[in-house]
Residue, then its C-alpha position, 0 to 999 in steps of 0.5 A: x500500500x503506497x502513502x500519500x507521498x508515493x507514486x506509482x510508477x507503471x504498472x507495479x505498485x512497488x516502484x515508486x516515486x517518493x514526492x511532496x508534490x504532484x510531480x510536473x511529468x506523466x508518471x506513464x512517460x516516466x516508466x517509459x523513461x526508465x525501461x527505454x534507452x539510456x546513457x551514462x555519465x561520469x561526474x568525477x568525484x567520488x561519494x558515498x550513498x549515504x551522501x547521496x540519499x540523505x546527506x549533505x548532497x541530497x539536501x544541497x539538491x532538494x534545496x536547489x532543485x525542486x523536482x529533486x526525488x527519491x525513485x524507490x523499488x521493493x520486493x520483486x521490483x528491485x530485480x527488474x534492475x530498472x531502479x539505477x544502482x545506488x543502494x540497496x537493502x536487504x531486510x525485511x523486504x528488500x528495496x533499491x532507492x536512487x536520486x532521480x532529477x526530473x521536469x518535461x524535457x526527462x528523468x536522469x537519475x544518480x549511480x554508482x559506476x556502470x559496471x558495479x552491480x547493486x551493493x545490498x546492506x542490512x540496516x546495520x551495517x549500512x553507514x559502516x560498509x557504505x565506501x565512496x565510489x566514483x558517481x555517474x549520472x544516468x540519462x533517460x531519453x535523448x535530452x542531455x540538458x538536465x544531465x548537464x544542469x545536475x552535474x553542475x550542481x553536485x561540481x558546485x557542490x563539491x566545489x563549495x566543500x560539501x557544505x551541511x545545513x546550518x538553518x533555514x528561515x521562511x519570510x513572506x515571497x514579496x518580502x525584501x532580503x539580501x542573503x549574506x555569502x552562506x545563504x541562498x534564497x530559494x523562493x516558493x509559492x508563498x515563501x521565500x526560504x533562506x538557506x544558510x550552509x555551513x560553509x558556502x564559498 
C-alpha cells in the first residue's frame, strides 16, 4: 500500500516515486523513461550513498532543485534492475532507492559506476560498509540538458566543500532580503526560504 507521498510508477505498485508534490511529468512517460534507452555519465568525484540519499548532497539538491526525488523499488521490483544502482537493502523486504532529477524535457537519475552491480546492506551495517565510489549520472531519453544542469550542481557542490545545513528561515515571497555569502534564497509559492550552509564559498 503506497502513502500519500508515493507514486506509482507503471504498472507495479512497488516502484515508486517518493514526492511532496504532484510531480510536473506523466508518471506513464516516466516508466517509459526508465525501461527505454539510456546513457551514462561520469561526474568525477567520488561519494558515498549515504551522501547521496540523505546527506549533505541530497539536501544541497532538494534545496536547489525542486523536482529533486527519491525513485524507490521493493520486493520483486528491485530485480527488474530498472531502479539505477545506488543502494540497496536487504531486510525485511528488500528495496533499491536512487536520486532521480526530473521536469518535461526527462528523468536522469544518480549511480554508482556502470559496471558495479547493486551493493545490498542490512540496516546495520549500512553507514559502516557504505565506501565512496566514483558517481555517474544516468540519462533517460535523448535530452542531455538536465544531465548537464545536475552535474553542475553536485561540481558546485563539491566545489563549495560539501557544505551541511546550518538553518533555514521562511519570510513572506514579496518580502525584501539580501542573503549574506552562506545563504541562498530559494523562493516558493508563498515563501521565500533562506538557506544558510555551513560553509558556502
Amino acid at each position: 500500500m503506497l502513502r500519500p507521498n508515493e507514486f506509482q510508477i507503471g504498472p507495479d505498485a512497488n516502484l515508486y516515486i517518493a514526492s511532496e508534490d504532484e510531480l510536473l511529468i506523466n508518471r506513464d512517460t516516466v516508466y517509459d523513461l526508465l525501461v527505454g534507452e539510456s546513457k551514462d555519465w561520469a561526474v568525477d568525484i567520488e561519494v558515498t550513498g549515504g551522501d547521496v540519499l540523505h546527506g549533505s548532497l541530497w539536501t544541497w539538491l532538494v534545496f536547489r532543485e525542486p523536482q529533486a526525488r527519491k525513485l524507490i523499488a521493493k520486493g520483486a521490483m528491485v530485480e527488474q534492475n530498472i531502479v539505477p544502482p545506488l543502494i540497496g537493502i536487504d531486510g525485511k523486504e528488500r528495496s533499491a532507492s536512487t536520486v532521480v532529477l526530473l521536469d518535461k524535457a526527462g528523468l536522469v537519475a544518480l549511480m554508482r559506476p556502470p559496471d558495479q552491480p547493486l551493493p545490498l546492506f542490512t540496516l546495520d551495517k549500512l553507514v559502516a560498509s557504505d565506501l565512496p565510489f566514483a558517481l555517474f549520472i544516468r540519462q533517460f531519453g535523448a535530452n542531455d540538458l538536465l544531465t548537464q544542469r545536475l552535474i553542475t550542481e553536485i561540481r558546485a557542490w563539491n566545489a563549495t566543500g560539501r557544505p551541511a545545513l546550518e538553518k533555514i528561515r521562511a519570510y513572506p515571497r514579496n518580502s525584501q532580503y539580501l542573503p549574506s555569502k552562506n545563504e541562498v534564497v530559494i523562493e516558493r509559492q508563498w515563501t521565500k526560504l533562506i538557506i544558510e550552509w555551513q560553509a558556502l564559498a
